[in-house]
Residue, then its C-alpha position, 0 to 999 in steps of 0.5 A: x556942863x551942868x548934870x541933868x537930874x532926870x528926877x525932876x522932870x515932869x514931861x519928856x517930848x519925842x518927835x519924829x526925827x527930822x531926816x533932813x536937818x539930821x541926815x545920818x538918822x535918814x542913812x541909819x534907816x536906809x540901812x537898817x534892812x540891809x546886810x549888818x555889815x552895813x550897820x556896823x560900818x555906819x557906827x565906825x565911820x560915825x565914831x572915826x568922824x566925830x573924833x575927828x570933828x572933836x579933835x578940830x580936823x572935820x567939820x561938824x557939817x562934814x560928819x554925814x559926808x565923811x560916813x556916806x562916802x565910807x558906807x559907798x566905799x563898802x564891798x561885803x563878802x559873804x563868808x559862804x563864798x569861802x571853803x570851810x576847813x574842819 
């Protein structure tokens, strides 16, 4: 792959991202508001999935649903529910 000299540009374009074509954008900003947790699942879910998907075990079409069934699987236990021990 051929190295981008980011010198040499003279114009960079930024569109609003298209939820629709790219999904896991739209799931990102579902979860943005909710506990981190959520936040941090979506990021290992999205890593395991594209491993999986680089190593010709997923389908690249599969990564969004592989990560939406993963964040649905999620249960958060807030750590004051717990006793805490001096």
């Amino acid at each position: 792959m051929k190295e981008i000299d980011f010198t040499k540009i003279e114009n960079l374009e930024f569109k609003e991202i298209d939820i629709v074509q790219f999904p896991c954008f739209g799931l990102a900003y579902q979860l943005i508001d909710e506990h981190p947790c959520y936040s941090i699942a979506l990021n290992a879910a999205n890593e395991i999935a594209v491993n999986l998907y680089l190593n010709y075990k997923l389908d690249f079409g599969n990564i969004y649903t592989l990560v939406a069934k993963t964040i649905e699987r999620i249960e958060i236990n807030e750590l004051n529910d717990y006793p805490v021990y001096n």
